[in-house]
C-alpha positions in Angstrom: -6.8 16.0 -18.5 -8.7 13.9 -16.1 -7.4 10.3 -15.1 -8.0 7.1 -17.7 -10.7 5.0 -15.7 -9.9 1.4 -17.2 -12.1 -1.3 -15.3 -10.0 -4.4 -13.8 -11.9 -7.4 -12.0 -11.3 -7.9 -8.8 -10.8 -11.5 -8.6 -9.4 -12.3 -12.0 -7.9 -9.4 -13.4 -6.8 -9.3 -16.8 -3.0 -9.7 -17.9 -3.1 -7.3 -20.8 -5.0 -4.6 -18.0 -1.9 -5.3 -15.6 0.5 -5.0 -18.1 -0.5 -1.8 -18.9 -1.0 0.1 -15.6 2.9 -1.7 -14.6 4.1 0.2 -17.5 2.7 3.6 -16.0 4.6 2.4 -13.3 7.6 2.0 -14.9 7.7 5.0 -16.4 7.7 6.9 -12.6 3.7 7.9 -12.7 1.4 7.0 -10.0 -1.8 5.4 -10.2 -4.9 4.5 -8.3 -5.7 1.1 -7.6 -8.3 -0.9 -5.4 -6.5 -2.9 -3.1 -8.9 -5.0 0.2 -9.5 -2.1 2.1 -9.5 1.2 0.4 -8.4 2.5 -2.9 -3.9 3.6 -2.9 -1.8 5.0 -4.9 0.6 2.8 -6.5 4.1 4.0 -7.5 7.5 2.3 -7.7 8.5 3.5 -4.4 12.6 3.0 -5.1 11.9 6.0 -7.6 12.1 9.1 -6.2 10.6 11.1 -8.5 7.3 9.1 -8.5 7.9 9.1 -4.7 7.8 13.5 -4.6 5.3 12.5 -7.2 2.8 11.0 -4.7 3.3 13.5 -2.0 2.2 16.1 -4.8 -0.9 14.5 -5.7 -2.1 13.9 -1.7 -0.5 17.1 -0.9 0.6 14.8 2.1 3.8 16.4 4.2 6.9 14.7 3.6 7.1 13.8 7.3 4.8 11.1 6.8 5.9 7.7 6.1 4.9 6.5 2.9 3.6 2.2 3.7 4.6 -0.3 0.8 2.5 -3.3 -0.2 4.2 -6.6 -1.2 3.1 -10.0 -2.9 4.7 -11.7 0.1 6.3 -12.5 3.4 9.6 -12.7 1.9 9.5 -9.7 -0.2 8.8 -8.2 2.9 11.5 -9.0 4.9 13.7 -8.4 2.2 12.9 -4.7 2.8 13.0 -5.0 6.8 16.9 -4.4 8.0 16.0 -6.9 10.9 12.7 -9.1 11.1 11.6 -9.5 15.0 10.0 -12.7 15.8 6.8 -11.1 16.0 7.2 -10.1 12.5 7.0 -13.9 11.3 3.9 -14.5 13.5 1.5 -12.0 12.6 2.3 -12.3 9.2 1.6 -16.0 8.8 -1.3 -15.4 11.1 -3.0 -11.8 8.7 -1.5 -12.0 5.5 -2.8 -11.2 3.1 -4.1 -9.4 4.5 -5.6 -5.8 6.2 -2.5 -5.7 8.7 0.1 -3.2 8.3 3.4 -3.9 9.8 5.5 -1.3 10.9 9.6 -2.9 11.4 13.2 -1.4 11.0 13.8 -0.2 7.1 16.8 -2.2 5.2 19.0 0.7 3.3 17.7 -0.7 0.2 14.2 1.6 0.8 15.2 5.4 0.3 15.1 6.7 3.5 12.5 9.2 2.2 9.7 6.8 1.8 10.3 6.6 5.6 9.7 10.4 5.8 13.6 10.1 7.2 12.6 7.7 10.2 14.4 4.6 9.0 10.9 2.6 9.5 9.3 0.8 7.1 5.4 -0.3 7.0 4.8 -2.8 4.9 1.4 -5.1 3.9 0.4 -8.1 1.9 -2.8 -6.4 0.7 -6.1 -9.8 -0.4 -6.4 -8.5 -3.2 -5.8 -10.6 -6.7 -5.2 -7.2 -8.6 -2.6 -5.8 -5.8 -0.7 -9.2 -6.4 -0.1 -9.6 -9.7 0.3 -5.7 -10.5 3.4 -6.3 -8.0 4.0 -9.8 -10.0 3.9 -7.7 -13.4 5.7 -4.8 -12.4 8.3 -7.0 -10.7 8.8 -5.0 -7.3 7.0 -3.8 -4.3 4.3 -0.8 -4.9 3.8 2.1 -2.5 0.2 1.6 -0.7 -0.9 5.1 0.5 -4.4 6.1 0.5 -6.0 7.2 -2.8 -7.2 10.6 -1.4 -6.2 14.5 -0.5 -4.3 14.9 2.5 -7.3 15.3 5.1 -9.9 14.1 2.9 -12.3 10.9 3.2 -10.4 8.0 2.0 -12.1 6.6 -1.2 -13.8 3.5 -1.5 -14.6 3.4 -4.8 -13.0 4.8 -7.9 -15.8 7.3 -8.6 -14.3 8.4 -5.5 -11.2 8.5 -6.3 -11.9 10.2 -9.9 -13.8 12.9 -8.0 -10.8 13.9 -5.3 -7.9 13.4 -7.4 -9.0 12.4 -11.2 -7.4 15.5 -12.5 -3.5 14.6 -10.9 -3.5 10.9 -11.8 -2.4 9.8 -15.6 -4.8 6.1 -14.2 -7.3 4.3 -11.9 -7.9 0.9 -11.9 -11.9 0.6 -11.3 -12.8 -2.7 -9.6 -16.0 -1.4 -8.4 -16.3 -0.5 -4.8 -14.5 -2.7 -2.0 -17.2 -2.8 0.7 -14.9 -1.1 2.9 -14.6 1.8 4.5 -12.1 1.2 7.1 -7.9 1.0 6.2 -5.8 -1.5 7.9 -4.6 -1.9 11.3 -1.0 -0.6 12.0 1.3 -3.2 14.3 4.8 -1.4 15.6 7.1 -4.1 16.2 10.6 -3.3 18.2 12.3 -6.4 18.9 9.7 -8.1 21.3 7.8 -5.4 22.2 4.7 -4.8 19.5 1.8 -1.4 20.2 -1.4 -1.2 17.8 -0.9 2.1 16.2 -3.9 2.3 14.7 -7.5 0.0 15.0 -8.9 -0.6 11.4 -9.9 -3.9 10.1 -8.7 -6.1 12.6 -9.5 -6.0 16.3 -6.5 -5.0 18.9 -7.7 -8.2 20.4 -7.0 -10.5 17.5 -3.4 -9.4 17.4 -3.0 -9.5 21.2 -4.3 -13.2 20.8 -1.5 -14.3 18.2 1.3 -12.0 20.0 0.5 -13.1 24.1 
């Protein structure tokens, strides 16, 4: 059975759409969902099943950290075991958001969604439909790309239909997002901070809020 495709607008998404795709959520499945930069896969990421679940559907090795996108700062640092200084900074300065964040994991996140590293990366995604999915479902969601492990990540959900519509129960379609590149990745260690990866924003405009 290929994936429902149930269209969601972007800026003002409609409660009765949210309400449904949370109770996917609820129920351990994992969904596609447009988010500022690419299209994810959503899942409640303090369930492990839907967590196995994901790594199925990518076919992603379980070495790799799964990232968590939050509805803000303070559900972030709820989910950091220690929040460096830097921490506060670029998040007030990025989010929401194309910024990933990459901090020590509090021992409420199974250690699994860190691929067994302890670290957590976390993002307040711009996106009205990321938001108030996390706002309806009550909790963070996981925020991995929407695509096979080693595939193009999707921009659209066409895209997403087309790579994965046959393993997902859902996509949210809110058209394409105009963006091909993912975040920018941020490792934070007490006061010493390393771009990880270049996406969205410039190493330069996070050296300019950090030095």
């Amino acid at each position: 059975m290929p994936a429902e495709l149930l269209t969601v607008n972007a800026q003002n998404p409609a409660g009765d759409v949210l309400r449904y795709a949370a109770d996917f959520l609820s129920r351990g499945c994992v969904i596609g969902i447009p988010t500022d930069t690419i299209y994810g896969l959503a899942a409640d990421p303090f369930n492990l099943a839907a967590v196995d679940e994901i790594f199925r559907v990518k076919g992603r090795p379980e070495a790799r950290a799964l990232p968590i996108l939050v509805g803000s700062i303070e559900q972030a640092m709820i989910l950091a075991r220690e929040v460096p200084r830097n921490f506060i900074k670029l998040a007030e300065a990025f989010w929401p958001g194309a910024l990933t964040i990459v901090v020590s994991a509090s021992n409420r996140l199974p250690l699994k969604v860190t691929a067994n590293t302890g670290r957590l990366a976390v993002r307040w995604p711009k996106s009205e439909v990321v938001t108030k999915l996390i706002e309806e479902f009550e909790g963070p969601l996981t925020g991995t790309s929407a695509n096979i492990s080693g595939f193009p990540a999707c921009a659209s959900a066409q895209q997403v239909m087309k790579q994965l519509g046959g393993r997902l129960p859902l996509v949210l379609d809110a058209g394409e997002t105009g963006v091909s590149l993912a975040s920018t990745i941020v490792e934070l260690t007490e006061d010493e901070w390393v771009v990880a990866r270049e996406g969205m924003i410039a190493s330069a405009e996070i050296a300019k809020i950090l030095e």
